[in-house]
C-alpha positions in Angstrom: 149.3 40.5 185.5 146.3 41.9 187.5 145.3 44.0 184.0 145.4 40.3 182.4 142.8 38.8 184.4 141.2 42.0 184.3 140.8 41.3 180.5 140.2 37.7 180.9 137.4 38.4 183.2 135.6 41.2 180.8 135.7 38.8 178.0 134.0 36.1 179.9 131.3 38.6 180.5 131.1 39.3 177.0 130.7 35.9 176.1 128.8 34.8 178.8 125.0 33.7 177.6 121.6 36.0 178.6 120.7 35.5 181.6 116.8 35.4 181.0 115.8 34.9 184.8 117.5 38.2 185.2 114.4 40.1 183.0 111.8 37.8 183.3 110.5 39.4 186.4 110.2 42.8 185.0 109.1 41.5 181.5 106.6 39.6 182.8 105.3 42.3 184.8 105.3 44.7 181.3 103.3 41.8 179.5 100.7 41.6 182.3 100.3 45.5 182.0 99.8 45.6 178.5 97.6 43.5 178.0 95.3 44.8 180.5 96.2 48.4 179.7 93.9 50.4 176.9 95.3 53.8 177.1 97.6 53.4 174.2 93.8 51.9 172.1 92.1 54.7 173.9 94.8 57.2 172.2 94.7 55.6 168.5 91.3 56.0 168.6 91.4 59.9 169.6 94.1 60.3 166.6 92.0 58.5 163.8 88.7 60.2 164.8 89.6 63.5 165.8 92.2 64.2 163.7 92.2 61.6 160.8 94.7 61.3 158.4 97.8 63.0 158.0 99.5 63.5 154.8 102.3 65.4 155.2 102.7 69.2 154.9 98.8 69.3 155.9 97.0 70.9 158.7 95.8 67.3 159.8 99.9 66.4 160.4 100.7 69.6 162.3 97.4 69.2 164.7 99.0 65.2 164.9 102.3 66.6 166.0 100.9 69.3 168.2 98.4 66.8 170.0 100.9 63.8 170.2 103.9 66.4 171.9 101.3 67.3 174.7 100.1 63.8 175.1 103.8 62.3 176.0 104.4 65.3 178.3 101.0 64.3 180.4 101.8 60.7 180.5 105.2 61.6 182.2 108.0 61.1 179.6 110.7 63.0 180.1 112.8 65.3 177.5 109.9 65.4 175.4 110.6 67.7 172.5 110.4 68.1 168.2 112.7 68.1 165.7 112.1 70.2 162.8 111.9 68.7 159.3 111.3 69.8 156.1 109.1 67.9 153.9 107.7 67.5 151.1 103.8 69.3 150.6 101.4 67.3 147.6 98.2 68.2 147.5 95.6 65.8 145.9 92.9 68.4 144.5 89.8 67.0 142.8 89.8 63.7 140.8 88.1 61.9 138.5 88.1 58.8 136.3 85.6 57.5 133.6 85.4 54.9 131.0 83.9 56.7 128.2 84.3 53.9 124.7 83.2 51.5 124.7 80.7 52.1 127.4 80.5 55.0 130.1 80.8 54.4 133.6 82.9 55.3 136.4 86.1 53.9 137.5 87.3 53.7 140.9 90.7 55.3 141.4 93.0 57.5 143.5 95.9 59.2 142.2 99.1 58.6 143.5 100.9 60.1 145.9 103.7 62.9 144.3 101.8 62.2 140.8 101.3 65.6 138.7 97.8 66.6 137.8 96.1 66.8 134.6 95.3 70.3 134.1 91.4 71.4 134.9 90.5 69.7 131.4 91.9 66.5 132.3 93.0 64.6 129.8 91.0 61.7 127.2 93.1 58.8 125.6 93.3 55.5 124.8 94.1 52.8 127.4 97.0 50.2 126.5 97.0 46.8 129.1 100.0 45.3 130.2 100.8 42.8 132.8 104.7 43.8 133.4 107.4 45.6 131.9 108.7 43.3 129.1 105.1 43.6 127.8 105.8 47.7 127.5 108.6 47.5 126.2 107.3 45.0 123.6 104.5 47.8 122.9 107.5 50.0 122.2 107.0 54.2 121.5 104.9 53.4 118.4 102.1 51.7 120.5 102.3 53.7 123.8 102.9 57.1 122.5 99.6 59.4 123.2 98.2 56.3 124.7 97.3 55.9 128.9 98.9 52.7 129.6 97.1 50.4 132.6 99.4 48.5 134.3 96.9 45.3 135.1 100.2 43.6 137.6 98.6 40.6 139.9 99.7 41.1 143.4 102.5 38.8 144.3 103.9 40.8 147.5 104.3 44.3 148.4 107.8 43.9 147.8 107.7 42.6 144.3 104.3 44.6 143.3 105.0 47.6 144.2 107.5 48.4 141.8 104.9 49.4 138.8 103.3 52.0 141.4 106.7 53.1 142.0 107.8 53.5 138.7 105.6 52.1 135.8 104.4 55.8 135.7 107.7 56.6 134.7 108.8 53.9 132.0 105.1 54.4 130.4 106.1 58.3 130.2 109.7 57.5 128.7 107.7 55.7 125.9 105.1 59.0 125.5 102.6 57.7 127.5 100.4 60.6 128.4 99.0 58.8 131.7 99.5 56.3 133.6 97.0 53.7 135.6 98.4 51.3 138.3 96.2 48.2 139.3 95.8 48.7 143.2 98.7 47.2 145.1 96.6 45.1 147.0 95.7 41.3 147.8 91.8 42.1 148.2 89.5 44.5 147.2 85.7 45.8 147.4 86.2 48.2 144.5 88.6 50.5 147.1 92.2 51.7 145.7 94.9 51.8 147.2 97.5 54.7 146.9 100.8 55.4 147.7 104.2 57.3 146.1 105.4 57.1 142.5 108.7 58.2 142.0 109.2 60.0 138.4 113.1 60.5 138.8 114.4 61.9 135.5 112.5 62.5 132.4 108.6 63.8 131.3 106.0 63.5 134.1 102.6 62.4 133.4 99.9 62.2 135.8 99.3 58.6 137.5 96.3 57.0 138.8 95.5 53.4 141.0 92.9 51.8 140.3 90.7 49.1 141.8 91.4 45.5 141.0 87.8 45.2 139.6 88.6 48.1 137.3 91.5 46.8 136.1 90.6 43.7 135.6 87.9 44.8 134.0 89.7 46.9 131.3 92.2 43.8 130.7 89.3 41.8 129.9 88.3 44.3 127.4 91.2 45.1 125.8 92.1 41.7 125.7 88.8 41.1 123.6 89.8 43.5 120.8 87.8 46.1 122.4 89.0 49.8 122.1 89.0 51.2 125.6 88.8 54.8 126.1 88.7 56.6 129.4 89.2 60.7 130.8 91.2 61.5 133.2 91.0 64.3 135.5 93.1 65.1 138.7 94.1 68.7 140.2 97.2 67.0 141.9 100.0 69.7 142.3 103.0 69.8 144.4 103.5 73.0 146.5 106.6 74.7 148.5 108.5 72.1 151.3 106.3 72.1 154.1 107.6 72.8 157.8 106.8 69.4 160.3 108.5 68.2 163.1 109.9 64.0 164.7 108.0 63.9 168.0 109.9 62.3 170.8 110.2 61.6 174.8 111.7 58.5 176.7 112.8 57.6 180.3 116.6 58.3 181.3 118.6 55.4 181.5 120.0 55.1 185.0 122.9 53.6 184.6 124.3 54.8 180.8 121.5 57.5 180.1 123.9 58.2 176.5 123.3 54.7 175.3 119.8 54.6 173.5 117.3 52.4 172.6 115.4 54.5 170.1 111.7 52.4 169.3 108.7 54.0 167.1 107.4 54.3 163.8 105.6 57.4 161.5 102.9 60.0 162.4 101.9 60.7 159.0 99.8 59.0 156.6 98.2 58.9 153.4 95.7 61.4 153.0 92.8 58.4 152.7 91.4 56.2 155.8 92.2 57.5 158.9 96.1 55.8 159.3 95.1 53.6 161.6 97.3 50.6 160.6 99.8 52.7 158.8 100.9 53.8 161.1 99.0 55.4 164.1 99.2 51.6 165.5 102.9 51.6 165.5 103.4 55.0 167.1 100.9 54.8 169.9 101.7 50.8 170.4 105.3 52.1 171.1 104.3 54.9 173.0 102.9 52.9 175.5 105.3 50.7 175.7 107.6 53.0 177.1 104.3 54.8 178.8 104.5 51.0 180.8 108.1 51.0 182.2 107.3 55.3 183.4 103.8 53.5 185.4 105.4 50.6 186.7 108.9 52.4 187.5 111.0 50.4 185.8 113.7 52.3 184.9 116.4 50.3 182.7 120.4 51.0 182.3 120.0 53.2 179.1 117.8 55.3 178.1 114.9 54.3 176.2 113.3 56.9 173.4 109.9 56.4 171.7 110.3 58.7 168.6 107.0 59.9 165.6 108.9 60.3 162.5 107.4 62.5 160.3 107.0 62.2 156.0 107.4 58.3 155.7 105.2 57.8 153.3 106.5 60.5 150.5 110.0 61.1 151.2 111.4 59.3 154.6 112.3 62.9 155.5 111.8 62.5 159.6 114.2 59.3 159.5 117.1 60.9 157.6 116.8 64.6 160.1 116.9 62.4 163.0 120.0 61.0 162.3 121.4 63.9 161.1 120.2 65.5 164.6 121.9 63.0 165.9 125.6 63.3 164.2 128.3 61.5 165.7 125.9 60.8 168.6 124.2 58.4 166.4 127.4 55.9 167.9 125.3 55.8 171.1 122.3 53.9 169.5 122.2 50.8 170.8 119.5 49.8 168.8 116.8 50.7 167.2 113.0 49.3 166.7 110.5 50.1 164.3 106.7 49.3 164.4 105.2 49.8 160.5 103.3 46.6 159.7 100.1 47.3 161.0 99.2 46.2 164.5 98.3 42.2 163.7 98.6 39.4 166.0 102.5 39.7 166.6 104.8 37.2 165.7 108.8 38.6 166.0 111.3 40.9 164.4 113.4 41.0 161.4 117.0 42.0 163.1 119.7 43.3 161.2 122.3 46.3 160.5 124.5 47.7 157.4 127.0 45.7 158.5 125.2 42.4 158.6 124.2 41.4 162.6 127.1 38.7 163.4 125.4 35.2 164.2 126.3 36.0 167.6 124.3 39.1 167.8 121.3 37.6 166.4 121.8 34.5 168.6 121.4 37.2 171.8 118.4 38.3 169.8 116.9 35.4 170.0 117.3 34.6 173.4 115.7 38.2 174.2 113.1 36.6 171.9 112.2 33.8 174.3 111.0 35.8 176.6 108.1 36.6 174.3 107.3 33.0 173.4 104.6 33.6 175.8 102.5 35.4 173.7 103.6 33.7 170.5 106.0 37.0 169.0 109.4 35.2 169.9 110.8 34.8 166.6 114.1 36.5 165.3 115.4 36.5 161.6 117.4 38.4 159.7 116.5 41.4 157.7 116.0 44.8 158.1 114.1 47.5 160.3 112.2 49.5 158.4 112.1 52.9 156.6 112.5 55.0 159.6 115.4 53.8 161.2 116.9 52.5 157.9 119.6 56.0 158.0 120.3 54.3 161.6 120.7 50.8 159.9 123.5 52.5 157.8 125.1 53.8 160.2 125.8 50.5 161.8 122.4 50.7 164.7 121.0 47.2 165.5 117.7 47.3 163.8 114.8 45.2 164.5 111.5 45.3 161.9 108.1 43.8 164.1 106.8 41.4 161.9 103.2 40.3 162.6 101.0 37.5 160.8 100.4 40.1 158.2 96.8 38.6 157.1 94.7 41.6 156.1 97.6 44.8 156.7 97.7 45.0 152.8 94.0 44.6 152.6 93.1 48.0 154.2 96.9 50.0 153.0 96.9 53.4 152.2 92.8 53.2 151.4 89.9 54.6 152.6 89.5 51.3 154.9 92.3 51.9 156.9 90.4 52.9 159.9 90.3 52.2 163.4 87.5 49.8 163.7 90.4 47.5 162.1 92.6 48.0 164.9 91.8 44.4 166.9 92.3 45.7 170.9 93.7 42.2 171.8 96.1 42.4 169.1 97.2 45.4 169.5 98.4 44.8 173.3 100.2 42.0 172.5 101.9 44.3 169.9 102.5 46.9 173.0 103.7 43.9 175.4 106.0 42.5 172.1 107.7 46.4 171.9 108.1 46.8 176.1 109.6 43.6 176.1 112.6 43.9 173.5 113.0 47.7 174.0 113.6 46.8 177.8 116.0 44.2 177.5 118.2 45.7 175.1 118.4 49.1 177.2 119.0 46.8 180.7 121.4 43.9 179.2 124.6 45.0 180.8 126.7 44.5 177.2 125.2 46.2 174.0 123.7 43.9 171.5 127.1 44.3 169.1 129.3 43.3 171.8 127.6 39.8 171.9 130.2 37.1 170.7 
């Protein structure tokens, strides 16, 4: 009988609604201190000017690692250590693109990310338009073969865009295609391109360029009028040997359940343009200094909660897949798991979400935790999922939240030359610190994990 209302009384717990006056003391003391706190601003700025960006297997990421390992140490984490991680090692080399027929001038581009070079004599062909895929298959071998085909692709989303940068450079080469030219995957643009990965898969491998919107735009215009269009192409991109790098990580003990983790962060490297500012120094020092907050103001929750730099995000997702292998059968004590990779705009939530599909129950808790941020306007919780990073934890069956932010310019300044710190808005990103504090507190402190919610 006494093991019956023993049960009983558990499951009323279980079911029993958040108690928000229960955190609002402490989460209002972490909001106050982040937004009056500019040690995690004064730290992004130290990583974009004095060490830059960091592509990985470059001397820029290992000086990143090196720096950001001794930085958590001095502001008092505790277990602070790195996980090694093999990654992937492209190099960009010297580049060049002209328009040579029917007029000479220069065309702004950078190659993409993983793309294969040309050779030191670069290569000179004719340029095919097209605006998606049907149109290259339309074209068909006879019209592509020997031919550099531009893919000329308005921006719709990242999501939807991004697939020609992905792999147009592969479809244009399974058609003979002897280069590839990707219209910037970008809203807005001062003649700056944006880069990122293309992923070649299977079959031939040609080398693969982005260009500015006004370029590309410019070209479709031409070709469009009849006009043969005729450019040279030069790029010493290579890839070398896998690359030694490392996760950074630290986080206060839980006092309670120091197993059970609330793992938060987002990616030390970058593109080897701008400085990674945005993407993603912002998300790794914002949620460095979240947890930098709770050490200061001793606030020291039930489970332990782990700021982690995942390494290789942008080429590979190496750092996210090693740190759950690290983890093994451990990975069961993730409680959940927060990622910070949208650049650091005014905040305005979290996508939440897991393999398995977050019950409505879980995401109702969610949102409760949510309201405790309505304060500062980044209360809302949807579905959907975390992010690259933690997406190996996703699989495994981790809680996952994504920070979503008004997103008005991120995709503006992504993986160019203007992602730099001077975009960084210091307001905004404290309310991004205060959003991370918040959320990674109450889930480590809540007495029943997020999952047990029903």
């Amino acid at each position: 009988m006494k093991r019956s209302w023993i049960f009983i009384l558990a499951s009323s717990l279980l079911a029993a609604p958040l108690t928000l006056n229960d955190y609002r003391e402490a989460s209002s003391r972490l909001i106050g201190a982040a937004l009056s706190d500019d040690s995690g601003l004064a730290r992004l700025e130290y990583l974009c000017d004095r060490i830059g960006n960091r592509v990985s297997g470059s001397a820029a990421l290992e000086k990143a690692i090196v720096w950001a390992e001794q930085e958590m140490k001095r502001a008092g984490l505790e277990n602070v250590r790195t996980i090694p991680v093999k990654v992937r090692h492209w190099v960009r080399g010297q580049e060049s693109l002209a328009m040579i027929e029917p007029l000479s001038r220069p065309i702004a581009m950078l190659g993409l990310g993983d793309s294969v070079g040309t050779g030191p004599n670069g290569i000179e062909a004719e340029v095919v338009t097209v605006s998606n895929f049907d149109e290259l298959e339309k074209l068909g071998r006879a019209k592509v073969a020997g031919k550099i085909v531009l893919y000329n692709a308005p921006y719709v989303s990242y999501g939807t865009t991004n697939v020609y940068r992905n792999s147009g450079p592969a479809r244009a080469a399974a058609l003979g295609a002897v280069g590839a030219l990707v219209r910037s995957i970008t809203p807005v643009s001062l003649r700056d391109p944006h880069t990122g990965a293309t992923n070649y898969q299977t079959g031939p491998k040609i080398p693969a360029a982005a260009v500015s919107l006004e370029d590309a735009m410019a070209i479709a215009r031409l070709t469009a009028g009849g006009e043969r269009v005729r450019v040279r192409l030069t790029m010493g991109a290579r890839m070398l040997s896998d690359a030694d790098s490392f996760n950074v990580m630290g986080e206060i003990r839980g006092r309670e359940k120091p197993d059970e983790v609330v793992v938060l962060g987002g990616h030390i490297d970058s593109w080897d343009v701008g400085q990674g500012a945005q993407d993603d120094g912002s998300g790794i020092m914002a949620a460095m200094n979240a947890v930098v907050l709770m050490k200061h103001l001793n606030i020291r929750p039930r489970r332990t909660v782990r700021v982690v730099f995942w390494t290789n995000e942008e080429n590979g997702s190496a750092g996210g897949r090693a740190y759950r292998d690290w983890l093994g059968e451990v990975v069961k004590s993730h409680v959940a798991a927060i990622e910070m990779d949208e650049g650091a705009e005014k905040p305005l939530g979290y996508t939440v979400g897991s393999d398995s599909a977050i019950s409505e129950a879980a995401l109702a808790r969610a949102t409760e935790i949510g309201k405790l941020l309505d304060g500062i306007g980044a209360g809302e919780m949807t579905r959907g999922g975390g992010g690259t990073d933690i997406n190996p934890l996703t699989q495994a069956g981790v809680p996952s939240f994504g920070m979503r932010t008004v997103g008005l310019h991120y995709f503006d300044w992504h993986h160019s030359n203007a992602d730099t710190f001077d975009k960084v808005d210091p307001q905004d990103f404290r309310l991004n610190v205060a959003s991370l504090a918040v959320l990674s507190y109450v889930l480590a402190e809540m007495p029943e994990r997020l999952t047990d919610a029903r």
